[in-house]
C-alpha positions in Angstrom: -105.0 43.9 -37.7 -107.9 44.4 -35.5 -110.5 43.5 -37.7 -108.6 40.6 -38.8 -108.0 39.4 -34.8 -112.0 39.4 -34.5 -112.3 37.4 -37.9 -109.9 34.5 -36.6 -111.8 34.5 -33.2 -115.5 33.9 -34.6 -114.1 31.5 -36.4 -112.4 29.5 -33.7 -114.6 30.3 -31.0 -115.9 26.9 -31.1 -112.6 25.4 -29.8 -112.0 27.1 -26.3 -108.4 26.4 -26.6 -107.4 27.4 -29.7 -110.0 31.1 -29.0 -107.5 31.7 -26.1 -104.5 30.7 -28.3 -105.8 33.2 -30.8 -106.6 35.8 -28.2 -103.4 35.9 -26.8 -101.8 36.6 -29.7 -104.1 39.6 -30.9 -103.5 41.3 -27.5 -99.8 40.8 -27.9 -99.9 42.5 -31.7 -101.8 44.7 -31.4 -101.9 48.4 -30.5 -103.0 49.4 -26.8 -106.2 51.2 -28.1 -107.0 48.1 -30.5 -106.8 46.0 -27.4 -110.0 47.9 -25.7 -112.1 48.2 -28.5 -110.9 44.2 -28.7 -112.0 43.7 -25.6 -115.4 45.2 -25.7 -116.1 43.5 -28.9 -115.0 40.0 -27.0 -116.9 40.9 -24.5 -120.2 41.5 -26.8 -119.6 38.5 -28.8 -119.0 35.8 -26.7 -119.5 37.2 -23.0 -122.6 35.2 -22.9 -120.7 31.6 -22.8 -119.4 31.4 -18.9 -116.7 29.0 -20.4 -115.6 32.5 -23.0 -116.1 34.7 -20.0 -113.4 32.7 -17.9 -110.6 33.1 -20.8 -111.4 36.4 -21.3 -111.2 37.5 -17.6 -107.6 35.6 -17.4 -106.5 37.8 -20.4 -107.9 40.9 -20.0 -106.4 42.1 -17.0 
């Protein structure tokens, strides 16, 4: 599920919207652990974009 959650987030990343959408509902299904090693990868991928950052800093908490 985790490697599907970061397919389905490259590939809407260009809609801010829809990435948090999609976010929220990988944190929600999947497993505590899964949601670090999500979060790091988020982090990697898209951390540079200050618009990206601001989602994932409402959703990571």
């Amino acid at each position: 599920m985790l490697k599907y959650s970061k397919l389905i987030l490259s590939k809407v990343s260009f809609n801010y919207r829809l990435f948090e959408k999609e976010l929220l509902k990988a944190i929600i299904n999947l497993m505590p652990n899964e949601v670090d090693d999500l979060k790091r990868w988020c982090y990697e991928q898209f951390g540079h974009n200050q618009n990206h950052q601001k989602i994932l800093l409402r959703n990571f908490l």
